[in-house]
C-alpha positions as CSV (number, residue, x, y, z in Angstrom):
1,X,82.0,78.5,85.4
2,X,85.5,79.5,86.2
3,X,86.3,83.1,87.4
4,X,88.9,82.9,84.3
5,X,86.6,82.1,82.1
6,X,84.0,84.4,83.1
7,X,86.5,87.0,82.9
8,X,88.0,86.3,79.4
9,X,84.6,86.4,78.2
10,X,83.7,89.5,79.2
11,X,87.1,91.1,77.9
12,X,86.5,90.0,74.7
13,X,82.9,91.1,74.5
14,X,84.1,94.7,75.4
15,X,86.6,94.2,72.9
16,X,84.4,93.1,70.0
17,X,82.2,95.9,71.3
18,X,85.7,98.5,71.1
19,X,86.1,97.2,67.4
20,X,82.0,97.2,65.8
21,X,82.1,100.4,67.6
22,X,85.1,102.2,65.9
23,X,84.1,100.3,62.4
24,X,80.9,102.1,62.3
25,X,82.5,105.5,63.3
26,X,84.7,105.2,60.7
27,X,82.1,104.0,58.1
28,X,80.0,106.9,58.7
29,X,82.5,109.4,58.6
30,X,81.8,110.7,62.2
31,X,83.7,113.3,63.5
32,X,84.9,111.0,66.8
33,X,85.7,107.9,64.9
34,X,89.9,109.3,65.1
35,X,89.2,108.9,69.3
36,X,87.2,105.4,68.8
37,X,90.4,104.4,67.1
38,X,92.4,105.3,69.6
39,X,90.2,104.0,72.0
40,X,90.2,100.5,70.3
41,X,94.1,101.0,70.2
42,X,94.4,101.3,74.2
43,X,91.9,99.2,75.4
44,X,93.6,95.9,73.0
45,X,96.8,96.9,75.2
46,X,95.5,97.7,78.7
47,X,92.4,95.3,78.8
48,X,94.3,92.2,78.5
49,X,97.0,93.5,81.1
50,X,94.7,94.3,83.8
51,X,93.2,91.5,83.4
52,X,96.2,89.7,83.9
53,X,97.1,91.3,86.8
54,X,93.6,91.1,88.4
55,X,94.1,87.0,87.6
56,X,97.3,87.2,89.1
57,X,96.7,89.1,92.8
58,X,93.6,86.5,92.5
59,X,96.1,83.6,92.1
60,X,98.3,84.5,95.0
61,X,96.1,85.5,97.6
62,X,94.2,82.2,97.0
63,X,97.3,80.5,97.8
64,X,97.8,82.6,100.4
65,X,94.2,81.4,101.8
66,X,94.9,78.3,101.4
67,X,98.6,78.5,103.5
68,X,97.0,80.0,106.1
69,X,94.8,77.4,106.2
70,X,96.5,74.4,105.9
71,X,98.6,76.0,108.9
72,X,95.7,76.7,110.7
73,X,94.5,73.0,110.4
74,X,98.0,71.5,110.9
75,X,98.0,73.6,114.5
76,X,94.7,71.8,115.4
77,X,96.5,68.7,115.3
78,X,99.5,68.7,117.1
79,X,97.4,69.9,119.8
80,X,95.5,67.0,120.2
């Protein structure tokens, strides 16, 4: 499974989790369920954006790998 993937999953698990969680607060009138809300409210913002910039520096130093790499290989041969 893809890193992506594996990632997406777990976002939205802890985002389901975020919502069932501030749903029953609310439903049973407890005295936190205003902060669970809020909660719910930041995390739907901030989860997804982290997670795009964790994807992101992911991205570039793979392609960064892989540059150094390829440059590394294509010194090999002009030296034979």
């Amino acid at each position: 499974m893809k890193l992506k993937r594996v990632l997406a999953i777990i976002a939205i698990v802890f985002l389901v989790s975020m919502y069932i969680i501030t749903i029953i607060a609310s439903l049973t009138s407890s005295p936190g369920a205003d902060a669970f809300f809020r909660g719910a409210i930041f995390c739907t913002i901030v989860v997804p954006v982290v997670l795009y910039g964790v994807l992101l520096i992911l991205k570039n130093s793979a392609s960064r790998r892989n540059e150094s790499q390829s440059d590394e290989t294509d010194d090999d041969s002009e030296e034979n």
